[in-house]
CHARMM-style PDB file with segment names, atoms N, HN, CA, C and O in Angstrom:
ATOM      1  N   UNK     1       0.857  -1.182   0.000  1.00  0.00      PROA
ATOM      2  CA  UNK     1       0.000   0.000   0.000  1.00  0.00      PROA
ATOM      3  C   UNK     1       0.892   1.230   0.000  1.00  0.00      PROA
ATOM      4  O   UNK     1       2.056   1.266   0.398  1.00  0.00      PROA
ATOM      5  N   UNK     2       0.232   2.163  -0.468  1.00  0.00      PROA
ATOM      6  HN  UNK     2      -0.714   2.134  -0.791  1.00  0.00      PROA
ATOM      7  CA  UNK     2       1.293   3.281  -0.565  1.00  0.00      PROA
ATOM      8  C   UNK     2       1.405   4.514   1.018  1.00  0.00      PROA
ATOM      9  O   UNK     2       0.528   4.928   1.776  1.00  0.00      PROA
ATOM     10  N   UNK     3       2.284   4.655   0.985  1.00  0.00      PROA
ATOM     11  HN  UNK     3       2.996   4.319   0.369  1.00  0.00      PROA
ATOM     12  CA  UNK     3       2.953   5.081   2.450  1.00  0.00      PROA
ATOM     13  C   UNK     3       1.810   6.040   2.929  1.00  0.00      PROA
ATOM     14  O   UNK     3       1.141   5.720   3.912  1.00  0.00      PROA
ATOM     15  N   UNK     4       1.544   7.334   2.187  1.00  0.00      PROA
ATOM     16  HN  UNK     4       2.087   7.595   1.388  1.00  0.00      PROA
ATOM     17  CA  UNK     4       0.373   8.380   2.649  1.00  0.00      PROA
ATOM     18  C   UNK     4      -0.863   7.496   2.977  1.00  0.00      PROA
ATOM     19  O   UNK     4      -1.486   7.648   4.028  1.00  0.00      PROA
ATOM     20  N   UNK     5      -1.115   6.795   2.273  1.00  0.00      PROA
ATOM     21  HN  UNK     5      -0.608   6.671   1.419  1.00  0.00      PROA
ATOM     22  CA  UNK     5      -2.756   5.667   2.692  1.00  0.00      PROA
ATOM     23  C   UNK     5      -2.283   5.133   3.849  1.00  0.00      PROA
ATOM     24  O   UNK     5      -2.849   5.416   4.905  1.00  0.00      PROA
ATOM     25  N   UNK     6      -1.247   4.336   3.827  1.00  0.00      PROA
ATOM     26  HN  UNK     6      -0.787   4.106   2.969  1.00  0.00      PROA
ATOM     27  CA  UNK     6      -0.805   3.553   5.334  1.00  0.00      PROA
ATOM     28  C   UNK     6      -0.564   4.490   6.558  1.00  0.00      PROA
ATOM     29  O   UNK     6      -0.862   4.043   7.666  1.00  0.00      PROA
ATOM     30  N   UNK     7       0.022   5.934   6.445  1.00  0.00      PROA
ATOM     31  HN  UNK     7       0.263   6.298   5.545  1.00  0.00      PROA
ATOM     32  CA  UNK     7       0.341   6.672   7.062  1.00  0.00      PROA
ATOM     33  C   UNK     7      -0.968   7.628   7.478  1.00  0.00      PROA
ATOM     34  O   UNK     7      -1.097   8.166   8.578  1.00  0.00      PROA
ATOM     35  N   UNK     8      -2.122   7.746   6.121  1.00  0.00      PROA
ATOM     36  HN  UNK     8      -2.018   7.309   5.228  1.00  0.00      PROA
ATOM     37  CA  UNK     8      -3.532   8.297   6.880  1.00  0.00      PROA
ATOM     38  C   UNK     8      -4.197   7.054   7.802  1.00  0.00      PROA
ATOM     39  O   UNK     8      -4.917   7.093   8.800  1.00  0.00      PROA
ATOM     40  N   UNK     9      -3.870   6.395   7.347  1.00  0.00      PROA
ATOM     41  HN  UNK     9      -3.285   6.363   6.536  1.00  0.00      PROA
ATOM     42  CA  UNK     9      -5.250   4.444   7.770  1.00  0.00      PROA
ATOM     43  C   UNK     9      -4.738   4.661   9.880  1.00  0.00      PROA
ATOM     44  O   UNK     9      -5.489   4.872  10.833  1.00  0.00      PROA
ATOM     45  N   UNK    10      -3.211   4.481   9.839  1.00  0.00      PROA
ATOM     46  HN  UNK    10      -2.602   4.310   9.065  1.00  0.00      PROA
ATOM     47  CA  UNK    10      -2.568   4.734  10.931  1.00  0.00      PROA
ATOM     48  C   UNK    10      -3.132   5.866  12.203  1.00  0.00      PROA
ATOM     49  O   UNK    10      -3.431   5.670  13.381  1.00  0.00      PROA
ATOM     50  N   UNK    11      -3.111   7.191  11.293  1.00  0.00      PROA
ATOM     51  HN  UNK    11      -2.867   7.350  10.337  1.00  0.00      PROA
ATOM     52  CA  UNK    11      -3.332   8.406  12.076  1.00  0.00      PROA
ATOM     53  C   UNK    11      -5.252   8.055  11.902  1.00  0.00      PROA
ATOM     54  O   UNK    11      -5.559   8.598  12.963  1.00  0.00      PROA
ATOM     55  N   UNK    12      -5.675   7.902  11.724  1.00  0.00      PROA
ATOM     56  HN  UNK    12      -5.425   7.461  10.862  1.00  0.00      PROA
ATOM     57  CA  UNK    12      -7.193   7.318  11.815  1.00  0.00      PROA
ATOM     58  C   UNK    12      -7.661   7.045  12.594  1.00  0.00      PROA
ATOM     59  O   UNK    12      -8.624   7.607  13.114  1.00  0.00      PROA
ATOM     60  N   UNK    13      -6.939   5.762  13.034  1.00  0.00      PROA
ATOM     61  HN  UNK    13      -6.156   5.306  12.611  1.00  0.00      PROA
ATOM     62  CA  UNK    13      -7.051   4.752  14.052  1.00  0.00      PROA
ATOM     63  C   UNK    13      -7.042   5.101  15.071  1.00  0.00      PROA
ATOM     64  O   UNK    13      -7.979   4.959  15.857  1.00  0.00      PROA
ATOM     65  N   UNK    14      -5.523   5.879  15.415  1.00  0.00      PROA
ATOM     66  HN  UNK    14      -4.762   5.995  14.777  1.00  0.00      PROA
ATOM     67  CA  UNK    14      -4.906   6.722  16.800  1.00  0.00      PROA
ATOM     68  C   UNK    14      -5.842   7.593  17.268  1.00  0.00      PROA
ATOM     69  O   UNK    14      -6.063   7.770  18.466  1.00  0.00      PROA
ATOM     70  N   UNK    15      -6.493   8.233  16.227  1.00  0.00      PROA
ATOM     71  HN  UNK    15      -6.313   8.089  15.254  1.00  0.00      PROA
ATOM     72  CA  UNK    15      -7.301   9.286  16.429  1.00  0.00      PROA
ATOM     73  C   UNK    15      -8.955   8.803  17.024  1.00  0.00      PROA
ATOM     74  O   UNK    15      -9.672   9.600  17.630  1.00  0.00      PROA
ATOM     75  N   UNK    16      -9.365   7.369  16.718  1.00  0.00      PROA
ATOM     76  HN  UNK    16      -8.783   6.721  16.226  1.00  0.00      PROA
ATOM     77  CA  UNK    16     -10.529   7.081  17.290  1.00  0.00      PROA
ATOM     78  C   UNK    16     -10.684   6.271  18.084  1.00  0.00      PROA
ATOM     79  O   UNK    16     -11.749   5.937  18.604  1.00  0.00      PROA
ATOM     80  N   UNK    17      -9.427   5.780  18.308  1.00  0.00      PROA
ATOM     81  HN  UNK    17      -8.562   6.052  17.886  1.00  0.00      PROA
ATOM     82  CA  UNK    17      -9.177   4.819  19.786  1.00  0.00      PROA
ATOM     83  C   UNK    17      -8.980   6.239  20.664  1.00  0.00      PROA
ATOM     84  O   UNK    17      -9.927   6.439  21.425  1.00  0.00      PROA
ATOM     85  N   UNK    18      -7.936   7.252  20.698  1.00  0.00      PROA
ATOM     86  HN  UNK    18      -7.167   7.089  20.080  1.00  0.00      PROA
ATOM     87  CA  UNK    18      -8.236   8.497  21.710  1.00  0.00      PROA
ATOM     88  C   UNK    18      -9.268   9.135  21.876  1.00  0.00      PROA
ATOM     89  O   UNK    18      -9.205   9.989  22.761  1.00  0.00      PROA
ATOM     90  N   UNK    19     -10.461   9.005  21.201  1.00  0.00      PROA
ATOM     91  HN  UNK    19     -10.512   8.311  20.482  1.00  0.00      PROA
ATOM     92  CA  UNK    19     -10.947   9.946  21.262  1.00  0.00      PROA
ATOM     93  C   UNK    19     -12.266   9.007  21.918  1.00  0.00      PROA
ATOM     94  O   UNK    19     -13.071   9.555  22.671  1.00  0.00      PROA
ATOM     95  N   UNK    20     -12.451   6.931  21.396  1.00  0.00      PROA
ATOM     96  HN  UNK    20     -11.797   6.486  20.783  1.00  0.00      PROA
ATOM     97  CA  UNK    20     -12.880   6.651  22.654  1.00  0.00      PROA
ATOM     98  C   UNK    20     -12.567   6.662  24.038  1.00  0.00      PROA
ATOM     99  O   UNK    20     -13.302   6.905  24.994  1.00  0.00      PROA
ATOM    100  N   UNK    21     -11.318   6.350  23.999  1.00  0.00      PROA
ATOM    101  HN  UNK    21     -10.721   6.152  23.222  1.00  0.00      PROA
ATOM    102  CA  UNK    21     -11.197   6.860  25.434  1.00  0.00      PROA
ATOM    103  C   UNK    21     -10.786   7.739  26.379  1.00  0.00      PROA
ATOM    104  O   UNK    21     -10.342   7.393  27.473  1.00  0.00      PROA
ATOM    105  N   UNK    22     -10.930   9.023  25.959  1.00  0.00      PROA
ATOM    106  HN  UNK    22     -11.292   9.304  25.070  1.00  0.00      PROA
ATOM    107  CA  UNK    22     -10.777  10.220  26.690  1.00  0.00      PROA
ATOM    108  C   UNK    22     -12.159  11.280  26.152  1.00  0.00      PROA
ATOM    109  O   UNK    22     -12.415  12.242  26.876  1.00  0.00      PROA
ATOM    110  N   UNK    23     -13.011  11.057  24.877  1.00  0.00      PROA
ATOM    111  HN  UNK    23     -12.803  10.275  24.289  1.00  0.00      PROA
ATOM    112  CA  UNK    23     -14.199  11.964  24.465  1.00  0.00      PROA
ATOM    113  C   UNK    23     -13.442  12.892  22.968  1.00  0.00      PROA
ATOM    114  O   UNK    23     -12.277  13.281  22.891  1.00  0.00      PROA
ATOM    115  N   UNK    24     -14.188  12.999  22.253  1.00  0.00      PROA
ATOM    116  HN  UNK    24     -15.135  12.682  22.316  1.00  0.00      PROA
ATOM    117  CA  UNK    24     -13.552  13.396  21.384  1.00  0.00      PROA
ATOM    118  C   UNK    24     -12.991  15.351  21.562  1.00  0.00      PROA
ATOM    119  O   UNK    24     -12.313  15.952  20.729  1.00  0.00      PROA
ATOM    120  N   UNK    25     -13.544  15.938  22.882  1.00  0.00      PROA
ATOM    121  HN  UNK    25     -14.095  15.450  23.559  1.00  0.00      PROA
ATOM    122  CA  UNK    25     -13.247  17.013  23.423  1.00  0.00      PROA
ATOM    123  C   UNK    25     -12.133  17.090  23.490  1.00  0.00      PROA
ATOM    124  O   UNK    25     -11.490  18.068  23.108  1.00  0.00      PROA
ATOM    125  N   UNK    26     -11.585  15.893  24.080  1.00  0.00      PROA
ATOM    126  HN  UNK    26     -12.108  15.099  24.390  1.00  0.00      PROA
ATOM    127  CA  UNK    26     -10.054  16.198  25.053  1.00  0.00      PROA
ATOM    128  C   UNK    26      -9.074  16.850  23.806  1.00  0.00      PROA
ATOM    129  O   UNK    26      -9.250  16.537  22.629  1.00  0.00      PROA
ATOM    130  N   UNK    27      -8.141  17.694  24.203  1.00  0.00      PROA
ATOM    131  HN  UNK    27      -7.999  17.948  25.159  1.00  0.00      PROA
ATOM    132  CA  UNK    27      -7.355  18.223  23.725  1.00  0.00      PROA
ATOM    133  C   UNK    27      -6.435  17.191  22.794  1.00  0.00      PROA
ATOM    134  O   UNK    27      -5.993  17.329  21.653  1.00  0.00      PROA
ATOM    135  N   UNK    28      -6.342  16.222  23.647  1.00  0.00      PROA
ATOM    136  HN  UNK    28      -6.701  16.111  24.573  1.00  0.00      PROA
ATOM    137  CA  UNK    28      -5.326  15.136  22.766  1.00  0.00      PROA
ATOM    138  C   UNK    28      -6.017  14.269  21.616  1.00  0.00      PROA
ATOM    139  O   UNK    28      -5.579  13.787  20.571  1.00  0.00      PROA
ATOM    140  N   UNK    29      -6.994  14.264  22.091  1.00  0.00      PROA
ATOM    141  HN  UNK    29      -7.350  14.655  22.940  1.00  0.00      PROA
ATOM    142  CA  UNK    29      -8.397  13.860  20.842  1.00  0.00      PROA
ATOM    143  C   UNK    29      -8.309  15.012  19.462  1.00  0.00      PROA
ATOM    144  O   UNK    29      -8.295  14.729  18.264  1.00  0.00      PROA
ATOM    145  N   UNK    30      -8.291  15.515  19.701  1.00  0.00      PROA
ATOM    146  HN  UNK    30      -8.302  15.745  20.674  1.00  0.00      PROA
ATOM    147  CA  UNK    30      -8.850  16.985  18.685  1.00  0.00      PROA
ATOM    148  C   UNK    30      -7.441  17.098  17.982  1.00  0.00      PROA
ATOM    149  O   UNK    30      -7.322  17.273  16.770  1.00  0.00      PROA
ATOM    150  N   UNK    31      -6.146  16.955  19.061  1.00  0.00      PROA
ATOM    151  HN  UNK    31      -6.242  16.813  20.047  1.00  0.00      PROA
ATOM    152  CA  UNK    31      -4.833  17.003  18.079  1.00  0.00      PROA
ATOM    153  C   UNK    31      -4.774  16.079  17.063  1.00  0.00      PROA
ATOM    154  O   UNK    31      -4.740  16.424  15.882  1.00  0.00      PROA
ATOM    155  N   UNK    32      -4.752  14.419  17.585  1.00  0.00      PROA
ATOM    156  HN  UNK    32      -4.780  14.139  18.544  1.00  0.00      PROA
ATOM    157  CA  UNK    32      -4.914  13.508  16.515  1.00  0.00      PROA
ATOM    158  C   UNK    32      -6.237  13.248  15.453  1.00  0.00      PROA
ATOM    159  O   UNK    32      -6.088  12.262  14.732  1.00  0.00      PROA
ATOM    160  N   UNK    33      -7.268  13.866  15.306  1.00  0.00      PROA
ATOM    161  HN  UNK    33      -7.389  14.667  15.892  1.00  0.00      PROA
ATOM    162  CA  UNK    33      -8.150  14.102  14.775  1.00  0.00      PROA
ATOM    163  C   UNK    33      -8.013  15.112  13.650  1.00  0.00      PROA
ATOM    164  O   UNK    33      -8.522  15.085  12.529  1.00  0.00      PROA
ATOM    165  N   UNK    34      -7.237  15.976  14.188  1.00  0.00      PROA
ATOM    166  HN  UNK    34      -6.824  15.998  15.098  1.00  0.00      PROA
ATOM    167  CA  UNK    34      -6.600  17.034  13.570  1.00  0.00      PROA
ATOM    168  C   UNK    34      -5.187  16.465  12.327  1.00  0.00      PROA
ATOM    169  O   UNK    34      -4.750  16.961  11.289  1.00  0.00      PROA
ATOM    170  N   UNK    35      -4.930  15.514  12.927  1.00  0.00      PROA
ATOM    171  HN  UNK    35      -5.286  15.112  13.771  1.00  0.00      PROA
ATOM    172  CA  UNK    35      -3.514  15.052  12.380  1.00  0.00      PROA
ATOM    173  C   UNK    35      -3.918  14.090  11.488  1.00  0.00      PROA
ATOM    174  O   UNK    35      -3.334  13.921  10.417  1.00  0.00      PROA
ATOM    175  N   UNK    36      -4.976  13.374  11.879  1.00  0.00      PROA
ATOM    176  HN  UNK    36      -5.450  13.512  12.749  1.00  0.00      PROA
ATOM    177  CA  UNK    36      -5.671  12.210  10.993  1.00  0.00      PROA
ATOM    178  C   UNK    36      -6.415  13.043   9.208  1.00  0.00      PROA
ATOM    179  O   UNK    36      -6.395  12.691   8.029  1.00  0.00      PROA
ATOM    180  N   UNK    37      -7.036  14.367  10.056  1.00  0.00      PROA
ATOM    181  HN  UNK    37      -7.053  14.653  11.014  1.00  0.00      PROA
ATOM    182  CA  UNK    37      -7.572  15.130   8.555  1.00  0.00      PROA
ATOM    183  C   UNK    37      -6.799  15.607   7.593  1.00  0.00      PROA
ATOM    184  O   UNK    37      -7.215  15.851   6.460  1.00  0.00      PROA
ATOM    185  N   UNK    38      -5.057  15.852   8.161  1.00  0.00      PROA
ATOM    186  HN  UNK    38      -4.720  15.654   9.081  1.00  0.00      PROA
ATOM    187  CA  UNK    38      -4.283  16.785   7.576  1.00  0.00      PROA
ATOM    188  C   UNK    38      -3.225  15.324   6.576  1.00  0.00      PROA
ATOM    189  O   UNK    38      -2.419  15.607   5.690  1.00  0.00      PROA
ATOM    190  N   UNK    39      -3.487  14.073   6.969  1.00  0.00      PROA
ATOM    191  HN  UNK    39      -4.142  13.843   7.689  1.00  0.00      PROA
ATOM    192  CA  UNK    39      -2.586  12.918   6.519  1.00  0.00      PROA
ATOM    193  C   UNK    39      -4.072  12.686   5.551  1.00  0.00      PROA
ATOM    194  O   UNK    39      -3.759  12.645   4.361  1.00  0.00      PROA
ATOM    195  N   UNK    40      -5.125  12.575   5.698  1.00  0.00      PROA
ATOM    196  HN  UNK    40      -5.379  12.608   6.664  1.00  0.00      PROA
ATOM    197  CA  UNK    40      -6.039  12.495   4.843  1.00  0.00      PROA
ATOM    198  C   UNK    40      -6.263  13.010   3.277  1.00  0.00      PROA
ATOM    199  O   UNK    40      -6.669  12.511   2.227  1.00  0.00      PROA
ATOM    200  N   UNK    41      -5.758  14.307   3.732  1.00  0.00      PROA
ATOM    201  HN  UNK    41      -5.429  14.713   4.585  1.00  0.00      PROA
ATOM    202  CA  UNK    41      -5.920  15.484   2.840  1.00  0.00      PROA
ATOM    203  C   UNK    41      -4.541  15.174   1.997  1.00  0.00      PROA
ATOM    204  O   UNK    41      -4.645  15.294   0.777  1.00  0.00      PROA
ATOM    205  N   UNK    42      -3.459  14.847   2.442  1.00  0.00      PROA
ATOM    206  HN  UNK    42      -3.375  14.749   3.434  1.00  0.00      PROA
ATOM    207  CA  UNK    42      -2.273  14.606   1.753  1.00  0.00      PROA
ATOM    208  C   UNK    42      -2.343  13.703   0.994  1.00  0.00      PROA
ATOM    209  O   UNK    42      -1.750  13.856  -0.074  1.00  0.00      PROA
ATOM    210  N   UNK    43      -3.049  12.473   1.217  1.00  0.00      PROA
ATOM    211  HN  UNK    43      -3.531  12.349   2.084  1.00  0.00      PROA
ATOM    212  CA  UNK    43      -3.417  11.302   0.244  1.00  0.00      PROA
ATOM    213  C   UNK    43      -3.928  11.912  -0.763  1.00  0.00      PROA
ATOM    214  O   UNK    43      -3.291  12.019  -1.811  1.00  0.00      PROA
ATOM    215  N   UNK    44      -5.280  12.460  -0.600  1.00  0.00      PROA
ATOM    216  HN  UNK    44      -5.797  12.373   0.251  1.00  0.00      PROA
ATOM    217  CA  UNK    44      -6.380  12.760  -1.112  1.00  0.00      PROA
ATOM    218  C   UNK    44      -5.253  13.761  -2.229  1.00  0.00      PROA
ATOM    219  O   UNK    44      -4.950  13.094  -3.218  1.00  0.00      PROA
ATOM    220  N   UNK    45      -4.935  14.472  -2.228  1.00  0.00      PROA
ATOM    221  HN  UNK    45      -5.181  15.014  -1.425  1.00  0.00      PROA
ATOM    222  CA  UNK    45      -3.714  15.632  -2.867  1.00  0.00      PROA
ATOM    223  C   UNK    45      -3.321  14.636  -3.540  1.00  0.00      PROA
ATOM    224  O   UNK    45      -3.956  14.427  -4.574  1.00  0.00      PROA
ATOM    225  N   UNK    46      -2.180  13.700  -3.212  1.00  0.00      PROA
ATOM    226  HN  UNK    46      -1.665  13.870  -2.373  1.00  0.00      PROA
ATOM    227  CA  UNK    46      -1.833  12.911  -4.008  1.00  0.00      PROA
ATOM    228  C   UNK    46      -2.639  11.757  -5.345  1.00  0.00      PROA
ATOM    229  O   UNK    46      -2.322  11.031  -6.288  1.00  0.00      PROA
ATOM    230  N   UNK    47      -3.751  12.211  -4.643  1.00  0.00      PROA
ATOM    231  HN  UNK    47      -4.009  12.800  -3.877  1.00  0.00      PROA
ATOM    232  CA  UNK    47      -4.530  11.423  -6.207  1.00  0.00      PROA
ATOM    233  C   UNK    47      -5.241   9.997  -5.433  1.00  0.00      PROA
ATOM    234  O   UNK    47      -6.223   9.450  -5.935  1.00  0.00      PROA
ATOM    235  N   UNK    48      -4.967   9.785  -4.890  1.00  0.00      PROA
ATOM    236  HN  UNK    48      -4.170  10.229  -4.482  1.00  0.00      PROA
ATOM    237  CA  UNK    48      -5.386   8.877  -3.892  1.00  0.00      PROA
ATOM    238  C   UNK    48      -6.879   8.778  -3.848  1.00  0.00      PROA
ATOM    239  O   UNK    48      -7.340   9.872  -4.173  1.00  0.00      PROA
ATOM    240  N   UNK    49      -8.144   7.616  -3.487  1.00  0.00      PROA
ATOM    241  HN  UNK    49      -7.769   6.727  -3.223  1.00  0.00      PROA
ATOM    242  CA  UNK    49      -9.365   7.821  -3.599  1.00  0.00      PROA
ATOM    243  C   UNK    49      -9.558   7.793  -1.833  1.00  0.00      PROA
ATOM    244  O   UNK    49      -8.643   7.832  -1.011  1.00  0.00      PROA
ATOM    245  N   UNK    50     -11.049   7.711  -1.556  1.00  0.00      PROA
ATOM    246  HN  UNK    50     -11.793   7.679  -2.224  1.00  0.00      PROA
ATOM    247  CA  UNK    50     -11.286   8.122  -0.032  1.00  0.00      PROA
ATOM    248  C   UNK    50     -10.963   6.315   0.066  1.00  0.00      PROA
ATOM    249  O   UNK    50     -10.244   5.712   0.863  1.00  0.00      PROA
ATOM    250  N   UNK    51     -11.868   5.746  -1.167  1.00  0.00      PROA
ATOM    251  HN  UNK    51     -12.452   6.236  -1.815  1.00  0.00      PROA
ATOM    252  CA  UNK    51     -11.643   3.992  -0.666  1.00  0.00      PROA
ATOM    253  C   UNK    51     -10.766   3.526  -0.906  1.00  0.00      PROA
ATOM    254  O   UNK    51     -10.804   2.297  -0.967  1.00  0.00      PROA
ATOM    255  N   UNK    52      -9.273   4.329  -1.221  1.00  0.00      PROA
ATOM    256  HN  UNK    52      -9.242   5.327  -1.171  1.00  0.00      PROA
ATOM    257  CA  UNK    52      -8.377   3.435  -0.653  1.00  0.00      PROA
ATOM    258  C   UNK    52      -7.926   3.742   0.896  1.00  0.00      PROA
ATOM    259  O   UNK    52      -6.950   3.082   1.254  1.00  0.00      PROA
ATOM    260  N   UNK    53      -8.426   4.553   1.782  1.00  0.00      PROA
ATOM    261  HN  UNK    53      -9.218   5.089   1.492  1.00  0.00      PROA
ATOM    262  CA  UNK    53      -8.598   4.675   2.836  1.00  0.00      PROA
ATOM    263  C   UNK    53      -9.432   3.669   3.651  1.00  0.00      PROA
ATOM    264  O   UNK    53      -9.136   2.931   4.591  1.00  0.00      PROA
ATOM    265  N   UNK    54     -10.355   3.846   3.103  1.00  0.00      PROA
ATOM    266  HN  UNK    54     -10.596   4.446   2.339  1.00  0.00      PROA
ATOM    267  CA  UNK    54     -11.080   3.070   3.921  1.00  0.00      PROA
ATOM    268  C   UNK    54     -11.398   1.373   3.213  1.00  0.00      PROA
ATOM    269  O   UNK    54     -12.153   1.358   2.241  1.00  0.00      PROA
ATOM    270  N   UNK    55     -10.899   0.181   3.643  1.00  0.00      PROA
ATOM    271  HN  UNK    55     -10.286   0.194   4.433  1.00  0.00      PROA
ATOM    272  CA  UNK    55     -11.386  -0.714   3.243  1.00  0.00      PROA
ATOM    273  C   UNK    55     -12.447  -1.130   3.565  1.00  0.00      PROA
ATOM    274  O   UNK    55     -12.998  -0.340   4.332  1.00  0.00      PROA
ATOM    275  N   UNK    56     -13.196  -2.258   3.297  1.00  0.00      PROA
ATOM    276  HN  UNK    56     -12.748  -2.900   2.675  1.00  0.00      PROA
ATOM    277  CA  UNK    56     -14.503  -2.713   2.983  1.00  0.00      PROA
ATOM    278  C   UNK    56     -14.208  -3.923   4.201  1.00  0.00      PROA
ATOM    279  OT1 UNK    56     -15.073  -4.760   4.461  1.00  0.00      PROA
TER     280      UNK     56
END
C-alpha cells in the first residue's frame, strides 16, 4: 500500500481509539483528529481515492 494511505489508515485509528477513550473534546483527541484530517488530505492531494482509505 502506498505510504500516505498507510500513514492516513494509521493516524485514523490513533485518532478514534483516543478519542474513545478520553471523548472526542479532550485536547489530545482533537490534536490527533486534527492530524488524521491533515494525513487524509495529503493522500487525497496525491490522487489517492477516499476507498483506498477506507477498506470494505
Amino acid at each position: 500500500m502506498a505510504p500516505l494511505i498507510d500513514a492516513a489508515r494509521a493516524a485514523q485509528q490513533r485518532a478514534a481509539r483516543a478519542a474513545l477513550a478520553v471523548g472526542p473534546a479532550h485536547p489530545l483527541a482533537r490534536l490527533l483528529l486534527a492530524a488524521a484530517a491533515l494525513a487524509a488530505a495529503a493522500a487525497w492531494d496525491a490522487g489517492h481515492r477516499v476507498s483506498d482509505l477506507h477498506r470494505d
